[in-house]
KESE-126559 format. One record per residue: residue number from 0; residue in three letters; chain; x, y, z of N, C-alpha, C in turn. Coordinates in pm, 1 decimal. Example, Ala and Ser with C-alpha at 12.3 -4.5 7.8 and 13.67 -1.06 7.14 Angstrom:
// KESE-126559
R pos code unit     n_px     n_py     n_pz    ca_px    ca_py    ca_pz     c_px     c_py     c_pz
R   0  ALA    A   1319.0   -569.0    780.0   1230.0   -450.0    780.0   1320.0   -330.0    780.0
R   1  SER    A   1285.0   -225.0    708.0   1367.0   -106.0    714.0   1290.0      3.0    787.0
//
This chain:
// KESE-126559
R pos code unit     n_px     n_py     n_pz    ca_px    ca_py    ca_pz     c_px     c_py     c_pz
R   0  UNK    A  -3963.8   -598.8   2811.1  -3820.5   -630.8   2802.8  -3769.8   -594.8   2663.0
R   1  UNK    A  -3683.1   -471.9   2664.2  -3614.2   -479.1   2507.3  -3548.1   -602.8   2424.3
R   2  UNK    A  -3588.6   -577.3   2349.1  -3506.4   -668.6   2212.1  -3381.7   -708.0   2192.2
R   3  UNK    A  -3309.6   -809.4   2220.7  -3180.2   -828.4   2203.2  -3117.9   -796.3   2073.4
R   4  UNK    A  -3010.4   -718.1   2151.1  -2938.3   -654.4   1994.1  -2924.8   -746.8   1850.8
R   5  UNK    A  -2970.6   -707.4   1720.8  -2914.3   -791.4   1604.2  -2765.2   -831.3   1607.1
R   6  UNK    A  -2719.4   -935.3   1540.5  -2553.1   -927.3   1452.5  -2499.3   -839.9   1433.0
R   7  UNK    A  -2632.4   -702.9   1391.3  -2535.8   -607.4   1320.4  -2572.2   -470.3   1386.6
R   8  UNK    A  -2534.4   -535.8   1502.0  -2600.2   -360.3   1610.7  -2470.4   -298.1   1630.5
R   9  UNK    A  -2490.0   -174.1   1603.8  -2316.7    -90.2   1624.9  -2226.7   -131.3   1717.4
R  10  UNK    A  -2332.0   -175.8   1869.0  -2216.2   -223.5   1985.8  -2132.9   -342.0   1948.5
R  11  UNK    A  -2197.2   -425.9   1834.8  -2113.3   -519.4   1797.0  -2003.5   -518.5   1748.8
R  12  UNK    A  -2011.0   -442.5   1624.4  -1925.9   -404.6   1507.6  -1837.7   -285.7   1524.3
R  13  UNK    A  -1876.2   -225.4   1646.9  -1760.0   -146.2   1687.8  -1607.7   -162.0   1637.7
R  14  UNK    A  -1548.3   -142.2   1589.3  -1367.0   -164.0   1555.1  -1319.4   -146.4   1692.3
R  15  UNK    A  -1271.7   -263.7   1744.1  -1161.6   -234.3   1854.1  -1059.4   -130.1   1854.7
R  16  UNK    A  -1054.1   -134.2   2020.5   -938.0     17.3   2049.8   -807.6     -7.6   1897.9
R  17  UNK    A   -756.6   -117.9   1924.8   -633.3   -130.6   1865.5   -658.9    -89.9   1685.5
R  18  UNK    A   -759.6   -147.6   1647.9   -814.2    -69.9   1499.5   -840.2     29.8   1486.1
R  19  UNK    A   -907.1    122.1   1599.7   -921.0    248.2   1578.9   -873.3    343.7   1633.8
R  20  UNK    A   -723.0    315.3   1668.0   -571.3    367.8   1675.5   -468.7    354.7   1531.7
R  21  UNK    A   -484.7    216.8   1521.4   -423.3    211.9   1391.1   -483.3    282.5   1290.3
R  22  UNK    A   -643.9    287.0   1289.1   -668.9    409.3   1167.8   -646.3    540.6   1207.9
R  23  UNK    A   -657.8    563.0   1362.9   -600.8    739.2   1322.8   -479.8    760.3   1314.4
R  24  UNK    A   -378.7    691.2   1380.3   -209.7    666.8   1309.1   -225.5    711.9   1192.8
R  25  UNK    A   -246.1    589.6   1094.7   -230.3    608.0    960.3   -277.2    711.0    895.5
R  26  UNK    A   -425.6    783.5    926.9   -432.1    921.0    875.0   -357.9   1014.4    906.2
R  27  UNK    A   -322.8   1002.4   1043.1   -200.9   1154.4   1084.9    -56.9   1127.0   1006.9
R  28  UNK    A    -68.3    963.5   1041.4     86.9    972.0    934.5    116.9   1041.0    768.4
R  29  UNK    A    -16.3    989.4    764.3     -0.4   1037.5    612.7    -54.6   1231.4    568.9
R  30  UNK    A   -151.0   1243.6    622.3   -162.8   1370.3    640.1    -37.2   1466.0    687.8
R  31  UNK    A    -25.8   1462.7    804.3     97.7   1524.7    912.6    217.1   1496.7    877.7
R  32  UNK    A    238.0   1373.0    885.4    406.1   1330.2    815.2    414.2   1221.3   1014.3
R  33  UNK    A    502.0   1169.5    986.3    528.2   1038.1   1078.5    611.0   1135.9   1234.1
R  34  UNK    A    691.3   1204.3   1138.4    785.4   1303.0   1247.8    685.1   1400.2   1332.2
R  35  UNK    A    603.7   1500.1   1240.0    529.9   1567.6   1302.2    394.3   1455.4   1367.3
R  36  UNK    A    426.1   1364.3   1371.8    266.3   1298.5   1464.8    314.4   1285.0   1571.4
R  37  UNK    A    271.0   1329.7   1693.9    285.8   1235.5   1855.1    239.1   1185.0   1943.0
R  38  UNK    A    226.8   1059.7   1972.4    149.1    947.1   1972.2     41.3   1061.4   2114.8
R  39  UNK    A     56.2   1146.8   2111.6    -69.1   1240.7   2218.7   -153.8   1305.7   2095.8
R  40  UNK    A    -82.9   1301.1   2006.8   -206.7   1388.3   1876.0   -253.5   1257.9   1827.2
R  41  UNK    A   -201.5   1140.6   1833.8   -304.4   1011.4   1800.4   -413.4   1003.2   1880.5
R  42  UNK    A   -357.4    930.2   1963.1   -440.8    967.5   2110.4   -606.8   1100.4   2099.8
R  43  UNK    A   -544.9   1184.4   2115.4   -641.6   1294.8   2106.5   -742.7   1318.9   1992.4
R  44  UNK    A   -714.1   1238.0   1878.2   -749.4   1218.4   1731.6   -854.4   1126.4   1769.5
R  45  UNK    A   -786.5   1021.2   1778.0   -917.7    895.7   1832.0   -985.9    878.5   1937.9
R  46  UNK    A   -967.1    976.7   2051.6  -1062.8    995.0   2195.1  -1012.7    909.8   2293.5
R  47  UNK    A   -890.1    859.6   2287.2   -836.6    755.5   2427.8   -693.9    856.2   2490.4
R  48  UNK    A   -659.0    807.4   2603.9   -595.6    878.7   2667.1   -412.8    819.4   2567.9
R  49  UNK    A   -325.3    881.9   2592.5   -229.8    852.6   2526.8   -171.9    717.5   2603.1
R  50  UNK    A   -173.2    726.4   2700.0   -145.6    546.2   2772.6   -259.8    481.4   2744.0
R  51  UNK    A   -371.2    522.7   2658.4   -423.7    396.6   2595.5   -363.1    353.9   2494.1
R  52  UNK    A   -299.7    457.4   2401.5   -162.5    415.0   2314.6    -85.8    335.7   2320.0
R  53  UNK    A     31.5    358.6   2432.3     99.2    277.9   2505.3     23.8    122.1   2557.1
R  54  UNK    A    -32.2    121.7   2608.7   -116.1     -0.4   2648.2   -106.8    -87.3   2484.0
R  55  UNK    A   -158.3    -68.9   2383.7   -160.0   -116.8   2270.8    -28.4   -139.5   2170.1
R  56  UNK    A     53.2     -4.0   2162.4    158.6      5.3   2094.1    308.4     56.0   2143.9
R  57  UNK    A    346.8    -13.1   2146.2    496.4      1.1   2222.6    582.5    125.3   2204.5
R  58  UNK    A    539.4    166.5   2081.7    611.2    336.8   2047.1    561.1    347.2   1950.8
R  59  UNK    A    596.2    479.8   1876.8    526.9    477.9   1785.7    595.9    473.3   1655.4
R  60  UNK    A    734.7    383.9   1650.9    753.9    302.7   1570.5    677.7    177.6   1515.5
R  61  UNK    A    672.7    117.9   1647.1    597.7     44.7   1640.7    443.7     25.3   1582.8
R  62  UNK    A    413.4    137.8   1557.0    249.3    165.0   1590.1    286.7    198.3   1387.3
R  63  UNK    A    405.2    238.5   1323.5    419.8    270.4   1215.5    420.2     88.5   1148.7
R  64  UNK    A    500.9     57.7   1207.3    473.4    -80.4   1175.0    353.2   -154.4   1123.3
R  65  UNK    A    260.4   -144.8   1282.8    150.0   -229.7   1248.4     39.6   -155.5   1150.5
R  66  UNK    A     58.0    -31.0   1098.5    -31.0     31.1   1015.2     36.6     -3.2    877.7
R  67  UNK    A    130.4      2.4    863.9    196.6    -68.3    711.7    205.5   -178.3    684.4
R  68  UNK    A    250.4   -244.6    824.8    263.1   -425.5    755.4    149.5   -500.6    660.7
R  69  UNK    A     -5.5   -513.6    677.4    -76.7   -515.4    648.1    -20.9   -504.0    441.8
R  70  UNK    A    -13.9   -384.4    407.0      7.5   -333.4    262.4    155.2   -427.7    220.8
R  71  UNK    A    240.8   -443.4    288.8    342.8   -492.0    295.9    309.6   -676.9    264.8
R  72  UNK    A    270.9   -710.9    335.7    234.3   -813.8    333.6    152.8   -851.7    217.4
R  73  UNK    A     16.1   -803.8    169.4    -28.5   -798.8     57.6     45.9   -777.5    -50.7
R  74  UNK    A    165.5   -731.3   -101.5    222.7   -723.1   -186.9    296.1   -815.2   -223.0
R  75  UNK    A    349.3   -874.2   -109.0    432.9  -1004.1   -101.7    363.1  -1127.4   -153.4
R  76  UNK    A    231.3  -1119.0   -120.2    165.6  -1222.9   -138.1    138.2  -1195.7   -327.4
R  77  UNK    A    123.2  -1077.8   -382.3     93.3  -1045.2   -513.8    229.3  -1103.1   -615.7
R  78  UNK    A    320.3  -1040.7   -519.9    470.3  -1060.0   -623.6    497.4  -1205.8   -624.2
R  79  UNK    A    461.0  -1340.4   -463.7    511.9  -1495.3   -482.9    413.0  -1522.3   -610.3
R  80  UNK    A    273.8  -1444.8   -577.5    170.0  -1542.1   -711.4    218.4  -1534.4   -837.8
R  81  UNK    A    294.3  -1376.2   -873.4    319.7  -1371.0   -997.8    456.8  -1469.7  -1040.4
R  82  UNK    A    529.0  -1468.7   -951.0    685.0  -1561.6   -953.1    646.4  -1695.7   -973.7
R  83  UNK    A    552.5  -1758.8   -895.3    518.1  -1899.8   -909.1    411.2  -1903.2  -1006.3
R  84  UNK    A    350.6  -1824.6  -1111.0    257.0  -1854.1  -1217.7    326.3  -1874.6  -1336.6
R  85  UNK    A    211.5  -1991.5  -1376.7    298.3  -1995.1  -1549.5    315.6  -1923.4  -1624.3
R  86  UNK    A    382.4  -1918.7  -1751.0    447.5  -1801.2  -1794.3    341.0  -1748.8  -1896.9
R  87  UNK    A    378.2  -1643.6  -1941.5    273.3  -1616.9  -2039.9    186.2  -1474.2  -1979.3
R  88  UNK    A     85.2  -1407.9  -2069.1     42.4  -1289.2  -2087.9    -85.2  -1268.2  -1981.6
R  89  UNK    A   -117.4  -1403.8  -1942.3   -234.5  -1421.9  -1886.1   -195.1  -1384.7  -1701.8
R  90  UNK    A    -70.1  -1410.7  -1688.4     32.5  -1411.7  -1569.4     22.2  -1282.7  -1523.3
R  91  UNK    A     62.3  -1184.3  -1640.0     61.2  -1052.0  -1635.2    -31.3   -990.4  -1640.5
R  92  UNK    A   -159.0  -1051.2  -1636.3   -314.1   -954.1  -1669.2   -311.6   -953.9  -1520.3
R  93  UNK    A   -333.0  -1098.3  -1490.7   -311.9  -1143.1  -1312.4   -238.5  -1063.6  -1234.9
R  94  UNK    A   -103.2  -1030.1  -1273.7    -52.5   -938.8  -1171.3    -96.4   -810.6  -1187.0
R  95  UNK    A   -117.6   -732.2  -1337.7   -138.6   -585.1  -1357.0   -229.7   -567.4  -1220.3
R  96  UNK    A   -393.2   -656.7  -1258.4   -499.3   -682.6  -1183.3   -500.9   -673.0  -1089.4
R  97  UNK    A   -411.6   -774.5   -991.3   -381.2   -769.0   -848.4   -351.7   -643.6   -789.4
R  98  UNK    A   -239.3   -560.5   -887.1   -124.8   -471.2   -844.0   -244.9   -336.1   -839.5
R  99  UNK    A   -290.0   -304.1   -935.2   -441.4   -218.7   -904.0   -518.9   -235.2   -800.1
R 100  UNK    A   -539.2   -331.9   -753.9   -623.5   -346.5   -669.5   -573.5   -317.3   -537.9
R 101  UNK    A   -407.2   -335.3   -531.5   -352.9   -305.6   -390.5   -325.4   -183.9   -393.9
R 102  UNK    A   -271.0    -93.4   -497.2   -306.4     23.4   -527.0   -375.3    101.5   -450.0
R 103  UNK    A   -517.3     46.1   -522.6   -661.0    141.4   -458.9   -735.7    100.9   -324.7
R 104  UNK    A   -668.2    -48.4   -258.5   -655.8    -67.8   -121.1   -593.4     27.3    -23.9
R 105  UNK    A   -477.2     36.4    -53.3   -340.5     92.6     56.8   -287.4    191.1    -43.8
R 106  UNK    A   -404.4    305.2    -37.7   -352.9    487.4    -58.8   -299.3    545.8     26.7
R 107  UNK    A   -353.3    482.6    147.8   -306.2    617.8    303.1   -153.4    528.4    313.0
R 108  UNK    A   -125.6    414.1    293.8    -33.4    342.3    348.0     58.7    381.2    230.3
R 109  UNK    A     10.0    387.9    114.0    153.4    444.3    -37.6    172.8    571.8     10.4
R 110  UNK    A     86.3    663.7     65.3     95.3    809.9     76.1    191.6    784.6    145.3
R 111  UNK    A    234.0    744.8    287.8    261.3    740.9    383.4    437.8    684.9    349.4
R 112  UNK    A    458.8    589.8    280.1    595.8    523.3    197.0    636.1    589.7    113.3
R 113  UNK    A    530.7    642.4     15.0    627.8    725.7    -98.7    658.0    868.9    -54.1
R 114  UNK    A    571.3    903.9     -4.7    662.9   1060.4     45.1    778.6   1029.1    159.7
R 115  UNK    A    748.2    991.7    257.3    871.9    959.8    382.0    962.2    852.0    349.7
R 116  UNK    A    952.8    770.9    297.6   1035.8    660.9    325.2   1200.0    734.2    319.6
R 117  UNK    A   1194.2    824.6    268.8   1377.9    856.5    285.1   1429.8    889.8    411.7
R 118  UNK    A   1345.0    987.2    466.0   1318.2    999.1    600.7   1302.5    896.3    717.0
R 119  UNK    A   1227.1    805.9    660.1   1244.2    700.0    799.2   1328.6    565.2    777.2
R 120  UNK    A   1406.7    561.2    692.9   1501.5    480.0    643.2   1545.2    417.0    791.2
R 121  UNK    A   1577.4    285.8    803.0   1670.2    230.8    970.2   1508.0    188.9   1038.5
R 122  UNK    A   1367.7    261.0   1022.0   1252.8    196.7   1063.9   1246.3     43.3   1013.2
R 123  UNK    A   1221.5   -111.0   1081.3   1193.2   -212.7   1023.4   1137.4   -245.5    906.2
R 124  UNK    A   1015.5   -138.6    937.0    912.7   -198.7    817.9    876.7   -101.8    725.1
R 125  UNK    A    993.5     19.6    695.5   1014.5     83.7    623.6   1138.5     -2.5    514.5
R 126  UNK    A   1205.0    -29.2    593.5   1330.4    -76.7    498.6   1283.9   -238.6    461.8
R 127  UNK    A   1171.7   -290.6    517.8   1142.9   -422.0    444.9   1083.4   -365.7    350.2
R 128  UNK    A    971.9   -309.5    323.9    922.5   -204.8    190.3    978.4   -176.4    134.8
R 129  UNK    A   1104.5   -120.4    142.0   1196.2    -98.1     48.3   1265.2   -213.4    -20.8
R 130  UNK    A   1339.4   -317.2     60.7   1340.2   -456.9    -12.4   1226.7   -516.3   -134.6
R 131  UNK    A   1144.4   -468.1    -48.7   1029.8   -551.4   -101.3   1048.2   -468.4   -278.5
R 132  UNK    A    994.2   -378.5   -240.7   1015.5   -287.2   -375.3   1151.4   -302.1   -465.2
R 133  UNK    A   1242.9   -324.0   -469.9   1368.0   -377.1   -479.7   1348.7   -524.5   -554.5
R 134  UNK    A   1333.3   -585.9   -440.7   1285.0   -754.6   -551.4   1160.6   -753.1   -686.8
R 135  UNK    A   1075.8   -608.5   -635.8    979.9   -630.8   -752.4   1053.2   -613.7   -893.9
R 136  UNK    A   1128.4   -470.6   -882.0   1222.4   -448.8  -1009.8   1274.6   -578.6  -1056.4
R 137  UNK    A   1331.9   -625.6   -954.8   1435.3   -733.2  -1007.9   1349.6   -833.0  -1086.2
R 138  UNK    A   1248.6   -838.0  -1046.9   1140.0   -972.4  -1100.6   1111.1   -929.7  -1227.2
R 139  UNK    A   1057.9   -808.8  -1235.1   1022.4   -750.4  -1322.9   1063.6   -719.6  -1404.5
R 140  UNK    A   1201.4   -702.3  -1372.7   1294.7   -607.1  -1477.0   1417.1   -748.9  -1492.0
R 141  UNK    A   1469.3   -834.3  -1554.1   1573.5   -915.7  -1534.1   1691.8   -851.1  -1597.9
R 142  UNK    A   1809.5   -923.9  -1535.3   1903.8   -851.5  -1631.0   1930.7   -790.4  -1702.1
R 143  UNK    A   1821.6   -889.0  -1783.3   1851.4   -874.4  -1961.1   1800.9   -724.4  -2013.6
R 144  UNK    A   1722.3   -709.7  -1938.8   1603.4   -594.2  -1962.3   1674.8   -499.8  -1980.3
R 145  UNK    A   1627.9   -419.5  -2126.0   1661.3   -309.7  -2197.8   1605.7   -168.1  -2091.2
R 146  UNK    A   1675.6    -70.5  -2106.4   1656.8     44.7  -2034.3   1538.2     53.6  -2055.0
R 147  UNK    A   1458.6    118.5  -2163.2   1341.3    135.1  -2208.5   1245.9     11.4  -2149.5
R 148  UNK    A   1249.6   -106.1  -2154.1   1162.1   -195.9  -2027.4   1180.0   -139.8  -1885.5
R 149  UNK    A   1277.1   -135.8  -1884.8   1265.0    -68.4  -1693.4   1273.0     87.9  -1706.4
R 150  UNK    A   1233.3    164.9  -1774.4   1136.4    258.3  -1811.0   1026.2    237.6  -1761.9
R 151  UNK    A    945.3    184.3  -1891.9    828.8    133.5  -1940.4    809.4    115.0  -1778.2
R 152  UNK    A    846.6    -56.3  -1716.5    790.8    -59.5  -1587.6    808.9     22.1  -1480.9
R 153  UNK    A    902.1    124.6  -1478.9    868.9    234.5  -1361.8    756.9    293.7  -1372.1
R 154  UNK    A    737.3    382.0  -1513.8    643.1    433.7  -1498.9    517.6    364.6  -1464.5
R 155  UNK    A    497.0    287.4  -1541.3    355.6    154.3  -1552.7    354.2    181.8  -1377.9
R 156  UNK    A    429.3    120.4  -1274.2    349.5    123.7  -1178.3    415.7    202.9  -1077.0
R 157  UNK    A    539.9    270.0  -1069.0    585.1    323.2  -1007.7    461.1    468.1  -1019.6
R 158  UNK    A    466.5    523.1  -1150.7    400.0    657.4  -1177.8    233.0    592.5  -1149.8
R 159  UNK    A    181.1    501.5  -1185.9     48.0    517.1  -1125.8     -4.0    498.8   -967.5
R 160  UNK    A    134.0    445.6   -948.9    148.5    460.5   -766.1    124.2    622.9   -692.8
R 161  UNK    A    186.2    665.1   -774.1    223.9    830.2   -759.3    121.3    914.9   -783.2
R 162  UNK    A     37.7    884.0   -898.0    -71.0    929.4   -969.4   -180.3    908.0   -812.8
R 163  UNK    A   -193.8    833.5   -766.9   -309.1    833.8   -701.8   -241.5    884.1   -498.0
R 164  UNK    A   -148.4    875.1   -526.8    -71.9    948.3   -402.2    -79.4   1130.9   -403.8
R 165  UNK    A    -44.9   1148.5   -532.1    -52.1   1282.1   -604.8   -222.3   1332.8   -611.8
R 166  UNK    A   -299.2   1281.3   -613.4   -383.1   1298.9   -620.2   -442.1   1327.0   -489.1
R 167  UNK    A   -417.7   1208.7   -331.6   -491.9   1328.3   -197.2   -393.6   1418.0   -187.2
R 168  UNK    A   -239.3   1411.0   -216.0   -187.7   1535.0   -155.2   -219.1   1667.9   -229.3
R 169  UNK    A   -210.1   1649.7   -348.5   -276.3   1798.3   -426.2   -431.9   1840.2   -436.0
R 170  UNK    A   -479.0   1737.9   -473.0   -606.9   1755.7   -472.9   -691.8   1730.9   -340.4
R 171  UNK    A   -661.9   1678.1   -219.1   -669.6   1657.6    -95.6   -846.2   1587.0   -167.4
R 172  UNK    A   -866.8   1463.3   -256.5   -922.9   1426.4   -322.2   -916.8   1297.7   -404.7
R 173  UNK    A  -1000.9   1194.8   -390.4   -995.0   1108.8   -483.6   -994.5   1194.9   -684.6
R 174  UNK    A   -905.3   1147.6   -725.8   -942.3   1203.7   -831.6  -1025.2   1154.5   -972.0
R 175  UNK    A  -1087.5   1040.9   -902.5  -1215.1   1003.9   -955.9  -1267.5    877.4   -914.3
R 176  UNK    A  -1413.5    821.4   -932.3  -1428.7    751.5   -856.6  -1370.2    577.7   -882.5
R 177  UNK    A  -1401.7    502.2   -771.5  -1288.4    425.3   -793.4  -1316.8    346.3   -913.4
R 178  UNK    A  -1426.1    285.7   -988.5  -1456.0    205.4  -1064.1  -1369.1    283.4  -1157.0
R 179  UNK    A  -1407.6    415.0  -1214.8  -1296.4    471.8  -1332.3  -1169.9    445.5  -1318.2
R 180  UNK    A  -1125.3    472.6  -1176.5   -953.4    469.3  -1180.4   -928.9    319.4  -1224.2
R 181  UNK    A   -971.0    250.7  -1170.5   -976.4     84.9  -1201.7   -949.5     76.7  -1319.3
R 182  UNK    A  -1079.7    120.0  -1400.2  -1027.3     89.6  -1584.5   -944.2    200.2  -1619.2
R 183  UNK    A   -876.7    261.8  -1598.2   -807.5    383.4  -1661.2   -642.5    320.0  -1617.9
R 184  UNK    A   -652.3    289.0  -1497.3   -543.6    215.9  -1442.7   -507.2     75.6  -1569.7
R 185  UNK    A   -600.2     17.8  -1566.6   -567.3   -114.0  -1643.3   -523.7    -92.7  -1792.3
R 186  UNK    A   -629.9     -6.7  -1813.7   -563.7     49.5  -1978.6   -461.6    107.8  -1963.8
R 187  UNK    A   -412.2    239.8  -1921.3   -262.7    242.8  -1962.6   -125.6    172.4  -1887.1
R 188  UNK    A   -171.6     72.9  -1776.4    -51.7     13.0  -1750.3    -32.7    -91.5  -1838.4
R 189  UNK    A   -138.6   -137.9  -1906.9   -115.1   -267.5  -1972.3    -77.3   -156.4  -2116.3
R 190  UNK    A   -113.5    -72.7  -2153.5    -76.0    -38.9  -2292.5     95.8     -4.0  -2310.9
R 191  UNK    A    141.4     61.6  -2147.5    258.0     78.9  -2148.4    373.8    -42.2  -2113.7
R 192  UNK    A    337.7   -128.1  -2075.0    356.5   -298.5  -2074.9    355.3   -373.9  -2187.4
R 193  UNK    A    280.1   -314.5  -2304.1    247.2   -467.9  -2441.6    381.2   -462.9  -2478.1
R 194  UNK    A    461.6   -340.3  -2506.6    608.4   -380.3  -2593.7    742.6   -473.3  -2527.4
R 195  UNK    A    661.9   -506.7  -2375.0    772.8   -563.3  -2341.4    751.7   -714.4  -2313.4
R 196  UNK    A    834.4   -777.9  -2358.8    851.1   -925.9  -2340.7    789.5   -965.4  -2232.3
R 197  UNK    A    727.5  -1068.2  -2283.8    684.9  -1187.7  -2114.0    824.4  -1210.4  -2086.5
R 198  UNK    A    861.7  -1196.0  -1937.5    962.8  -1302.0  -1895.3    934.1  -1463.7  -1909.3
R 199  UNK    A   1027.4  -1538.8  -1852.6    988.3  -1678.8  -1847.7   1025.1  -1651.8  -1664.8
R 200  UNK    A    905.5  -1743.0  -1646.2    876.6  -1795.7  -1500.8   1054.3  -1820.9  -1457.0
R 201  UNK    A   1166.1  -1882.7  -1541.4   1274.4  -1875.8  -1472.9   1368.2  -1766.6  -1437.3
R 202  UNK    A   1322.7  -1666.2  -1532.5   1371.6  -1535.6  -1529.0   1300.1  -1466.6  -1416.9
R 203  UNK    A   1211.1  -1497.9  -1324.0   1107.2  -1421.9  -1244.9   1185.6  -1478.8  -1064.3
R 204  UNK    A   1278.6  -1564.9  -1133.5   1279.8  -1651.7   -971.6   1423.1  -1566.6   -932.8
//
């Protein structure tokens, strides 16, 4: 009598249909572009019939949705921690930290927002991303904030957003491995960050 499968036998750990739709979505989206994907080149990408699509995702708006919300959501959760932390420099190591890390999480999902989003503008969970992005400035940047601070913070994370977006589309390539980008990331966002004021936690709300 064979051996009953381990915990960690492939039939287990298989990724369900619905995960391994949402990952070939998200590569065609970001590769292909959202317009040129159709939910039959998903389909055909991941080996199910295109009404296995349908069966799972209602259109393929929808199907844009559930591959972004995820990144969307994580960010939200990065920007309440930084709003509700006490004030001070230590706040901001915390968020730089966080904000890297979602970064080098959700590449296919930034690829996928920063090149199209003009294009799919009126999509739900395109234009909550865009909010979302919207309140970060504002947090980030208050009123008061001198041009040169909301400078400073575009580039800081707008351009290292870009930097590693820029990097599969040109180089169709990580452009180095991730532990480096990590510290290379932290050093110059925080170096391009020291000249600017801590906000106060009331200025963040």
């Amino acid at each position: 009598m064979p051996p009953e499968p381990s915990p960690t036998h492939p039939a287990l750990t298989r990724p369900s249909t619905g995960d391994e739709l949402r990952a070939t979505a998200l590569a065609q989206f970001a590769s292909i572009g959202f317009a040129g994907t159709s939910l039959q080149q998903i389909a055909d990408a991941a080996g199910y019939s295109k009404s296995s699509v349908l069966y799972h995702f209602a259109s393929k708006e929808a199907l844009l949705g559930e591959v972004l919300t995820p990144a969307i959501d994580r960010l939200e959760v990065i920007l309440n921690r930084y709003v509700g932390a006490p004030d001070g420099t230590a706040s901001r190591r915390r968020f730089v930290d966080d904000f890297i890390d979602f970064l080098l999480e959700f590449r296919l999902e930034l690829h996928t927002f920063i090149n199209q989003a003009q294009s799919l503008r009126g999509i739900p969970v395109i234009d909550r991303a865009g909010a979302l992005i919207v309140r970060l400035s504002d947090t980030l940047c208050h009123d008061g904030a001198s041009t040169e601070d909301r400078i400073r913070f575009g580039i800081a994370l707008g351009g290292a957003a870009y930097t590693l977006v820029a990097g599969m589309t040109f180089l169709d390539k990580d452009i180095a491995p991730a532990d480096e980008i990590r510290q290379a990331l932290s050093v110059v966002i925080t170096e391009l960050l020291a000249p600017v004021a801590v906000h106060t936690s009331q200025s963040r709300k």
